[in-house]
C-alpha positions in Angstrom: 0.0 0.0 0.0 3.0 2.0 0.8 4.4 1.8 -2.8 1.1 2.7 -4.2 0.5 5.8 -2.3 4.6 6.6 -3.4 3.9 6.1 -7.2 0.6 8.0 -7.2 2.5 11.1 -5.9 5.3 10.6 -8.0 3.9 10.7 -11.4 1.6 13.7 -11.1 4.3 15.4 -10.4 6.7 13.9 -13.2 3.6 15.0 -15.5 2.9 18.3 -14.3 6.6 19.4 -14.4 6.9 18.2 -18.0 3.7 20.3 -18.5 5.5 23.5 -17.3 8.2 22.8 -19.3 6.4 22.8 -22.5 4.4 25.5 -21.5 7.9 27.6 -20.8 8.9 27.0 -24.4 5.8 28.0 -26.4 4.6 30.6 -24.4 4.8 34.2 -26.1 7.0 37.0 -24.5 5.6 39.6 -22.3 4.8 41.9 -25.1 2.7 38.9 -26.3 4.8 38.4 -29.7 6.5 35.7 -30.3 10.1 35.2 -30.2 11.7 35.6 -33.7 13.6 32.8 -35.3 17.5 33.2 -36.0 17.2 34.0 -40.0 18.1 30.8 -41.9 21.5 31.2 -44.0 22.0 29.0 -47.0 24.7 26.6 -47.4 26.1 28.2 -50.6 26.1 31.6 -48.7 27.4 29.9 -44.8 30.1 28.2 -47.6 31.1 31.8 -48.8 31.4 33.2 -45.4 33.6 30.8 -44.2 36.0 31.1 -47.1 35.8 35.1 -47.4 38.8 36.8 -45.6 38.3 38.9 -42.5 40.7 41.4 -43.8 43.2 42.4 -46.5 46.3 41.4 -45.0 44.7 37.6 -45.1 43.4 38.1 -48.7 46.8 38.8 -49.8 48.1 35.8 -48.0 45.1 32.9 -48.8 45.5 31.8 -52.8 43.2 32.2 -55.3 41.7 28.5 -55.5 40.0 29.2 -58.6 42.9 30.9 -60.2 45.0 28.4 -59.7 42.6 25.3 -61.0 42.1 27.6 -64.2 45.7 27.9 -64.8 46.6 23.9 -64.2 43.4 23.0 -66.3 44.4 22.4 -69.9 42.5 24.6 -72.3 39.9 22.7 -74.4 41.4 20.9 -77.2 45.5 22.2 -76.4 46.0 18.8 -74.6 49.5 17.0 -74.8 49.8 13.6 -75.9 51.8 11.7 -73.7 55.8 11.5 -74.7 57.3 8.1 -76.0 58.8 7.6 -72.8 55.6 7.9 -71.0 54.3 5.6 -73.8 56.9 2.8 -73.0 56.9 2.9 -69.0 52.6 2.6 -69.4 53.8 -0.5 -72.0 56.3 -1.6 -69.5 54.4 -1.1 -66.8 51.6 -3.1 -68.4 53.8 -6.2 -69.3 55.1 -6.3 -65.4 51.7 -6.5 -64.6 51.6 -9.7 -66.7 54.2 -11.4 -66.0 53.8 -11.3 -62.6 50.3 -12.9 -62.9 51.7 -16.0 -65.1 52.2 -18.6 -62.8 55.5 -19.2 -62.0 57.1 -22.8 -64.0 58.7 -25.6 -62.7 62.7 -25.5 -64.3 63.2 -28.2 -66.5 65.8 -29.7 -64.3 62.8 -30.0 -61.3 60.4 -31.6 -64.3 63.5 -34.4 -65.2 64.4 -35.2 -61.2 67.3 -33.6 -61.4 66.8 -31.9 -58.1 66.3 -35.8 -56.3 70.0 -36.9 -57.2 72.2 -36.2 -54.2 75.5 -35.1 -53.7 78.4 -34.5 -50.8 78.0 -31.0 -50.3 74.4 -31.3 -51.3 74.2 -28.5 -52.9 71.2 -26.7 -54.0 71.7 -26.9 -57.7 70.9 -29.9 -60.0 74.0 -29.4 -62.1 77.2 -29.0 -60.8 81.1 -29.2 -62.1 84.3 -28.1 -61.4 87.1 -28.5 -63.1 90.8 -27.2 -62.8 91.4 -25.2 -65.7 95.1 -26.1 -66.3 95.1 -29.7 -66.1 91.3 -30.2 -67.2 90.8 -32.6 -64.3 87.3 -32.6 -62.8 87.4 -31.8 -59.0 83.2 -32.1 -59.0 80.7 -33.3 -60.6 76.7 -33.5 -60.4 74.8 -34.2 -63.6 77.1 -32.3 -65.6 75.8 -34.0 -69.3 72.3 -32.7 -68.4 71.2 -30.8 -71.2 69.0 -27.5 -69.7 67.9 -24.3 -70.5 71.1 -21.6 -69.6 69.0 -18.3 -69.2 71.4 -15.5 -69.5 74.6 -17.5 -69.6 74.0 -17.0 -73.6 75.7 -13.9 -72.9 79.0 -14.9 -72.9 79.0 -16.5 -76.1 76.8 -13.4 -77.2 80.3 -11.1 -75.7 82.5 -14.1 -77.1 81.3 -13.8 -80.7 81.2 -9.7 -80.7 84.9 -9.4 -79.0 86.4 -11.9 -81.6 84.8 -10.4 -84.6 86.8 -7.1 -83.6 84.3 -4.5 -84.4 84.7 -1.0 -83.1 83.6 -0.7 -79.6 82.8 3.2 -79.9 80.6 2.5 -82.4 77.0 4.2 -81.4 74.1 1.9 -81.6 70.4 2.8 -80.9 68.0 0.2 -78.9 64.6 -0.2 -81.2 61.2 -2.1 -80.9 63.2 -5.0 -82.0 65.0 -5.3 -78.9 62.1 -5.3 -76.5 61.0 -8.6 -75.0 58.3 -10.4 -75.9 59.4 -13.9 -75.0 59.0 -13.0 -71.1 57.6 -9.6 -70.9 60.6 -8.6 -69.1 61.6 -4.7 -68.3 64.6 -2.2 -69.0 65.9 0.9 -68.1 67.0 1.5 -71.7 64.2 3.0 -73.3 63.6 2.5 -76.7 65.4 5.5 -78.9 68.6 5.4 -76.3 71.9 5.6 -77.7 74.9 3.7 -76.3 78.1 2.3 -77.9 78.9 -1.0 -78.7 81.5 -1.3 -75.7 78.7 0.1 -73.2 75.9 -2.0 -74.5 78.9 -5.3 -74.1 79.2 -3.7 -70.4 75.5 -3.9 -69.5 75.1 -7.3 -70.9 78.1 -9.0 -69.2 77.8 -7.2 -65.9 74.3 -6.6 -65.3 72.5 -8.8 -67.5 70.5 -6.3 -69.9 68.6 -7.6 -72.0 67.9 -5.3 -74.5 71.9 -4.4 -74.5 72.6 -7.8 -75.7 69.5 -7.7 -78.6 71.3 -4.8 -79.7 74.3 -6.3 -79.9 73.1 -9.1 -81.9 70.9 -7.0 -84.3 73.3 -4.9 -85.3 76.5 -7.6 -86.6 77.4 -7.5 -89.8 74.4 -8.9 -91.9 71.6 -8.9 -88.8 70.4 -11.1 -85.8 69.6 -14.5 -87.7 73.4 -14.2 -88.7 74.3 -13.2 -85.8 72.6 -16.4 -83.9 74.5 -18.8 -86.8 76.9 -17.3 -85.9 77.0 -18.4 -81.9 75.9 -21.5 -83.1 78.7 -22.3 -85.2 81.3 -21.1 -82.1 79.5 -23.5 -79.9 80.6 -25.9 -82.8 83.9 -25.3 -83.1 84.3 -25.4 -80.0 83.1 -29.2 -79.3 80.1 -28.0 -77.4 78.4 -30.8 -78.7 74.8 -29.9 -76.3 75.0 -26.8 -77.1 72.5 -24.8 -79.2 71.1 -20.7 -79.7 68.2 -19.3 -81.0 68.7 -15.7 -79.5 71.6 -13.7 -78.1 70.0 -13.1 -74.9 68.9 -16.4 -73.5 65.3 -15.6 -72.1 64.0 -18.5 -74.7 64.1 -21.7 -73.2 65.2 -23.3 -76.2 68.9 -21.8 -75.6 70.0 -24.7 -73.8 73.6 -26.2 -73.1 75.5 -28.9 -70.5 77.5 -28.0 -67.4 80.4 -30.2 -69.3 79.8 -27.7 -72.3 79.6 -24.3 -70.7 83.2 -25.1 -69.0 84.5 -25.1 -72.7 83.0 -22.0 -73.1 84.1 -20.1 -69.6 87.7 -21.7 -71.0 87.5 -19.4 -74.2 85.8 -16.7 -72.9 88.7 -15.8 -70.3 91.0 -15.5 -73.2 89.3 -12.0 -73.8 90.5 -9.2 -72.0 87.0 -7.5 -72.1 85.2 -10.1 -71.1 87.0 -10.6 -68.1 86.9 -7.0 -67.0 83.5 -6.2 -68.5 81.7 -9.3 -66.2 84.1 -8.6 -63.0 83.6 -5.2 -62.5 81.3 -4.4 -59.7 79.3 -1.1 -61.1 79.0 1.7 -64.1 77.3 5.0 -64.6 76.2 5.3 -68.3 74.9 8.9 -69.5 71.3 8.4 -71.0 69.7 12.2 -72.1 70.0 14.0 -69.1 69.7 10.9 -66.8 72.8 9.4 -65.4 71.6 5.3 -65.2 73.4 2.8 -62.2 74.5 -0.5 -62.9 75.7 -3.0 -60.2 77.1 -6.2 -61.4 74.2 -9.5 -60.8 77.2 -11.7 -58.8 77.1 -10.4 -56.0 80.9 -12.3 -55.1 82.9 -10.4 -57.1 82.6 -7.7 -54.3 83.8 -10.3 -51.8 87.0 -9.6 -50.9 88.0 -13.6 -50.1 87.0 -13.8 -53.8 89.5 -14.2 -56.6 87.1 -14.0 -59.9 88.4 -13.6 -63.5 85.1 -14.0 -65.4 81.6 -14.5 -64.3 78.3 -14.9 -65.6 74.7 -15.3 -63.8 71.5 -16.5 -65.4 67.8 -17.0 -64.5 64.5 -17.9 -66.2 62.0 -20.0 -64.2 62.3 -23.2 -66.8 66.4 -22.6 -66.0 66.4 -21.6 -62.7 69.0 -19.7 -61.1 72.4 -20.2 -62.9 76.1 -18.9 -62.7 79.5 -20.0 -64.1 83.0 -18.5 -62.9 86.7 -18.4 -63.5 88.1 -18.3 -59.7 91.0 -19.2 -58.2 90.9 -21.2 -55.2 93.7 -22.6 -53.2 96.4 -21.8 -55.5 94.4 -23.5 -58.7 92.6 -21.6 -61.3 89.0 -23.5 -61.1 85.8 -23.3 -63.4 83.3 -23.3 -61.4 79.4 -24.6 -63.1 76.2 -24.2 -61.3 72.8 -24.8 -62.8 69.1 -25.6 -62.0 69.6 -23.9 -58.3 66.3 -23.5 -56.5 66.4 -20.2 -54.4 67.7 -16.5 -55.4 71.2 -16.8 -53.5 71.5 -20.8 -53.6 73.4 -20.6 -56.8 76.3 -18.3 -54.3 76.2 -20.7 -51.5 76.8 -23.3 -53.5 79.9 -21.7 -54.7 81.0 -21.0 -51.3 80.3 -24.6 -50.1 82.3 -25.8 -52.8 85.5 -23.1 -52.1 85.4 -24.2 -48.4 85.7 -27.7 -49.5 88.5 -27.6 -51.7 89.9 -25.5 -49.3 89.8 -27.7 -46.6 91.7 -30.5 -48.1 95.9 -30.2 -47.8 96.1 -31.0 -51.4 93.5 -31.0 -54.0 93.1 -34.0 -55.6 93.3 -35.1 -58.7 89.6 -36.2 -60.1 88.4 -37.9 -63.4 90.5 -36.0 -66.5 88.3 -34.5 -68.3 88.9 -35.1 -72.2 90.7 -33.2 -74.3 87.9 -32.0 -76.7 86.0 -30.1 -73.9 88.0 -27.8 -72.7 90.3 -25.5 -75.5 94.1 -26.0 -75.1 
């Protein structure tokens, strides 16, 4: 009864006071007008306001919005067409975008079982030889008659076959259409129209692997790039690199494809030349392009290891090759050519050359393995 009598007090109250209140809000003033409204401002106007200076000293500081839209808008119809540079990186830029959605292949070594054989040092590539380059004795060995794709080891017969045909290295050559990639999609710094010489576009190829560079070279030999290729071709031939065969100068077609056994030969004839062996060892170059000054670093990243000793060097990937290198070194007193191929991982293809310099190292003499014949290696 108690909470009854509470609750019927309560609410009247709650009721009545709401009452006043509503009263209190409605009610006229004393003059018996009511009370007038704030005026209502537009948004374009409140918009205006806000942006309107309060005094001159501001307006001189705040920009003229407008003024400057009207002055970056191009008038009608005085629009520029984009520049063949700007052209080429929306190209290149379009052909990264494809390449990076193809699915990545299995190398042609993985495909065979290559990668299942095992070794000693078991190393991380499927191919493997080394062989002392005096005595032509083979230290190492791992599936060296394997015939695979060599990526960009084509070029070093690509430098071998420009250096011995003794054609002027100052000699300015333009990269074209022609030398863009349409086997992989693959990019460049050297955009079509840029001028280098023969000697620079060598450097690029050896050192850093550019593609285009070594297109160029092959598309401008005496009598073109199918001569050219007959040319590397018949090299391979003379020089009993009997697995051996080229279709381009660059070595991003699969179809360029040699043997461990082979590619020692040509390593062997390849350190005979003076530019080869500078061109691939050196560790950087600036070349002048326009008004842009372009940075090269060499793709082994050992020949800027000082407990290195490297005459001649070349790396190579594709995904049906995998990662790839060959290398004139000396290691314990012995000149060495070293043959890695099919390596599965981006730095394998090193650390295998490190496992197998630690090695030899490590024995008090290094022995003398199978001799390899005659016809493989040049006298």
């Amino acid at each position: 009864m108690t909470l009854l009598v509470s609750l019927s007090w309560v609410l009247p109250t709650s009721v009545a006071q709401a009452q006043t209140t509503n009263q209190s809000v409605k009610s006229p003033d004393k003059s018996g007008k009511k009370k007038d409204k704030p005026p209502t401002v537009s948004k374009a106007a409140n918009a205006k306001d806000k942006n309107k200076p309060r005094d001159k000293a501001q307006q001189k500081s705040l920009p003229n919005r407008s003024v400057q839209q009207a002055k970056s808008r191009p008038a009608p119809g005085s629009a520029k067409k984009p520049s063949v540079p700007v052209k080429h990186a929306r190209l290149e830029r379009k052909q990264n975008a494809t390449q990076q959605a193809r699915p990545v292949r299995a190398s042609f070594g993985k495909l065979a079982g290559l990668h299942a054989t095992t070794d000693e040092l078991d190393l991380h590539s499927s191919v493997a030889l080394v062989v002392d380059q005096d005595t032509h004795e083979i230290l190492y060995r791992k599936n060296d008659h394997a015939v695979l794709p060599i990526a960009s080891l084509t070029k070093l017969m690509t430098g071998l076959v420009i250096a011995e045909a003794k054609l002027p290295m100052d000699e300015p050559i333009r990269i074209t259409q022609a030398d863009v990639d349409t086997e992989k999609g693959s990019s460049s710094r050297l955009a079509v129209g840029t001028e280098l010489s023969r000697g620079d576009l060598m450097h690029l190829s050896l050192m850093s692997s550019e593609n285009r560079a070594a297109n160029a070279l092959g598309r401008s030999y005496p009598g073109g790039l199918a001569v050219f290729v007959e040319r590397m071709n018949q090299r391979a031939g003379s020089l009993g690199m009997k697995d051996t065969r080229y279709v381009e100068p660059t070595g991003l077609s699969s179809r360029n494809q040699s043997s461990a056994s082979d590619l020692a030969v040509l390593v062997a004839a390849a350190y005979k030349e003076p530019m080869l062996r500078e061109w691939s060892t050196s560790q950087g170059r600036e070349v002048e392009v326009g008004r842009r000054t372009l940075q090269y670093k060499n793709t082994n990243w050992l020949v800027k290891n000082p407990s290195w000793d490297i005459g001649l060097q070349k790396t190579g990937y594709i995904s049906e090759a995998g990662r790839c290198l060959v290398m004139q070194t000396q290691v314990a007193g012995r000149k060495l050519i070293m043959v890695f191929l099919d390596s599965a991982g981006k730095l394998s293809r090193l650390g295998d050359a490190e496992r197998v310099r630690h090695w030899l190292e490590s024995k008090p003499a290094l022995h003398s393995g199978q001799p390899l014949l005659r016809q493989y290696l040049p006298g």
